[in-house]
Residue frames as a rotation matrix with the C-alpha (Angstrom) as fourth column:
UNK 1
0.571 0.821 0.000 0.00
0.821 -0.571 0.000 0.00
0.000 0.000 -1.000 0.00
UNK 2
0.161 -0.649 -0.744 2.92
0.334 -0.673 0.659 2.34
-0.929 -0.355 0.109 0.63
UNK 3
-0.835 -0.535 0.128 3.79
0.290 -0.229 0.929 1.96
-0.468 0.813 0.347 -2.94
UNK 4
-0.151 0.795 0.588 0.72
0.984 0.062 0.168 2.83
0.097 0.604 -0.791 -4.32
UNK 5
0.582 0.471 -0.663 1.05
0.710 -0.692 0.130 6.11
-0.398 -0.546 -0.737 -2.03
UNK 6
0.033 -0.874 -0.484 4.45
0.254 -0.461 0.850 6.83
-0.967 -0.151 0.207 -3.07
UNK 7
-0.619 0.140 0.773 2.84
0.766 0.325 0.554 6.41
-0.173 0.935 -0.308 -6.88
UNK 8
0.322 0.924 -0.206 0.42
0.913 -0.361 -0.191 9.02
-0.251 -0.126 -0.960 -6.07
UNK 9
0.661 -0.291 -0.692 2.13
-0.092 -0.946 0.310 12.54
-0.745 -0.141 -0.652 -5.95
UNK 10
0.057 -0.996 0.067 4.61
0.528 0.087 0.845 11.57
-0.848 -0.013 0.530 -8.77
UNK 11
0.349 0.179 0.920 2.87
0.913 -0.287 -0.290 13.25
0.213 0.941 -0.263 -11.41
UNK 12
0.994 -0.082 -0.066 3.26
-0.070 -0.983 0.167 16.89
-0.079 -0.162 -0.984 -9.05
UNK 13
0.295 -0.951 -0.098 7.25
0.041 -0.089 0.995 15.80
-0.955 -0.298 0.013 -8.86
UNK 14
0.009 -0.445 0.895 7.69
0.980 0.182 0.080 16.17
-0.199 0.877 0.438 -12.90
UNK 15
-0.602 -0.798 0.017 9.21
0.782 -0.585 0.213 19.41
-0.160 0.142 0.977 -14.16
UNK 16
-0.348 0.632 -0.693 7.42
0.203 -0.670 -0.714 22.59
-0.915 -0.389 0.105 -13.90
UNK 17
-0.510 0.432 -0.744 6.58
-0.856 -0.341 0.388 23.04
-0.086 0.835 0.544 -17.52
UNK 18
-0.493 0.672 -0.552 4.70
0.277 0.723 0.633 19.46
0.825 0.159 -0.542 -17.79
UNK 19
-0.856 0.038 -0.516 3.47
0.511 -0.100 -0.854 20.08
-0.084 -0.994 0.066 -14.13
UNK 20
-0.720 0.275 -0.637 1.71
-0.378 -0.926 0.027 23.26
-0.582 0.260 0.770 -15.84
UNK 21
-0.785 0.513 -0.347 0.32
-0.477 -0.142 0.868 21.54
0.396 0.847 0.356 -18.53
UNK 22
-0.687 0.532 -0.495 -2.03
0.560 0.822 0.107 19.09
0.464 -0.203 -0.862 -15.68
UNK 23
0.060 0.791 0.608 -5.49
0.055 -0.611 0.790 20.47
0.997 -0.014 -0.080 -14.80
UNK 24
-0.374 0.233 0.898 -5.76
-0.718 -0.685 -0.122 21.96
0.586 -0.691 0.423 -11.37
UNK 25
0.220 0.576 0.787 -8.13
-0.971 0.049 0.235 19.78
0.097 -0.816 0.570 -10.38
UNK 26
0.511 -0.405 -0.758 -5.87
0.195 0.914 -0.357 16.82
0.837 0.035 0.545 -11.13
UNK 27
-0.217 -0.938 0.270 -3.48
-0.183 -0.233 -0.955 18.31
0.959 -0.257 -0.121 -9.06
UNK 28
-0.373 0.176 0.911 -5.79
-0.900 -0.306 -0.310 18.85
0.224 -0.936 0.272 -6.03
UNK 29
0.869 0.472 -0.151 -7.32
-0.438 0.874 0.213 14.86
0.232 -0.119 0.965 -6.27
UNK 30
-0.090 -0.817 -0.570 -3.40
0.386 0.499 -0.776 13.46
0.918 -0.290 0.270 -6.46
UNK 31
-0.688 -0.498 0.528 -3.36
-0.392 -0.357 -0.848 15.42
0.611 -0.790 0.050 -3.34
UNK 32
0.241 0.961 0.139 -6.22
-0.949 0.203 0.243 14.19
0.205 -0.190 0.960 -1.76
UNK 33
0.478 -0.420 -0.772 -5.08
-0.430 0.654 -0.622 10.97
0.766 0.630 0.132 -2.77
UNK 34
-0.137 -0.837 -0.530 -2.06
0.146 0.512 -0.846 10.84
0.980 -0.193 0.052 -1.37
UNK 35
-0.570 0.264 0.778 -3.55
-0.819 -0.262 -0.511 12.33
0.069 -0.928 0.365 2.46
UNK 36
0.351 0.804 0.480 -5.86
-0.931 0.353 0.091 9.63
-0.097 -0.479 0.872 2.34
UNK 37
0.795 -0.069 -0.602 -3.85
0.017 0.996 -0.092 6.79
0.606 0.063 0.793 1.92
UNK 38
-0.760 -0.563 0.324 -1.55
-0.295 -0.146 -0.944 8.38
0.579 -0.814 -0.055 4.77
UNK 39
-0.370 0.275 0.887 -4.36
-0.913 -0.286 -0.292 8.30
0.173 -0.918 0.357 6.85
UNK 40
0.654 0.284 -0.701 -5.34
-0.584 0.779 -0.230 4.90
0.481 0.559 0.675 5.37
UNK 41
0.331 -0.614 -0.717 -1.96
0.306 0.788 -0.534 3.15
0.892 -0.043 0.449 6.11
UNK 42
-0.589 -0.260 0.765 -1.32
-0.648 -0.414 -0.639 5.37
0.483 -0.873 0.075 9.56
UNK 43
0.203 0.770 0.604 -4.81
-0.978 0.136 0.156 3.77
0.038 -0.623 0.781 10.80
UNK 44
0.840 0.262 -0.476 -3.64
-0.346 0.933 -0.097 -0.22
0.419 0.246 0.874 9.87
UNK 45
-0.203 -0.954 -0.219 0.12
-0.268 0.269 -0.925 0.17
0.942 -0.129 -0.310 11.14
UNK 46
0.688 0.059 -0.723 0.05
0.705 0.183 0.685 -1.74
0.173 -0.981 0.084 14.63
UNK 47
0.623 -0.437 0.648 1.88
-0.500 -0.860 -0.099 1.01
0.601 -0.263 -0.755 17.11
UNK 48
-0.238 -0.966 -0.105 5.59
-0.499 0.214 -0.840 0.20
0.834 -0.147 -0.532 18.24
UNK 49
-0.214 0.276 0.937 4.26
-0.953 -0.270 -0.138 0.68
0.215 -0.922 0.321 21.81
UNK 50
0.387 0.729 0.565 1.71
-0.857 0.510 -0.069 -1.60
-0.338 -0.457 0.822 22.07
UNK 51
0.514 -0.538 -0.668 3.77
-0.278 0.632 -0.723 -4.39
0.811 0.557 0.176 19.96
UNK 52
-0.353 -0.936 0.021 6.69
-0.283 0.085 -0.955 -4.44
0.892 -0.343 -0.295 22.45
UNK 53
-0.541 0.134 0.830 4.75
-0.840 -0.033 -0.541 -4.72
-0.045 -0.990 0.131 25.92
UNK 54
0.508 0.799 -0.320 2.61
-0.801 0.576 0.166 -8.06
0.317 0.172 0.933 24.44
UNK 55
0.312 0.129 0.941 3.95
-0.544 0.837 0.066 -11.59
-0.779 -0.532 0.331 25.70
UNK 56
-0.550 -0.371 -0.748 5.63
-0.835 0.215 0.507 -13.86
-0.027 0.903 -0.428 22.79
């Protein structure tokens, strides 16, 4: 799933003339996008914490 995030924003990382030529509201969905599969993969990662204090 990371990679799919990290797949998201690469269109805004291409050189300011192409960049230019992508509608607006592409621009603001890739964002979008890419916030919601942060919050997506933030909500599924088990936390360090709670890992480490469990019994084996």
């Amino acid at each position: 799933m990371t990679t799919v995030r990290d797949q998201a924003p690469s269109a805004l990382c291409l050189p300011k003339r192409k960049r230019e030529a992508l509608p607006r509201l592409q621009i603001i969905a890739l964002n979008d996008y890419a916030t919601e599969l942060d919050e997506l993969i933030q909500s599924i990662q088990p936390n360090a914490g709670e890992q480490s204090g469990r019994p084996a």
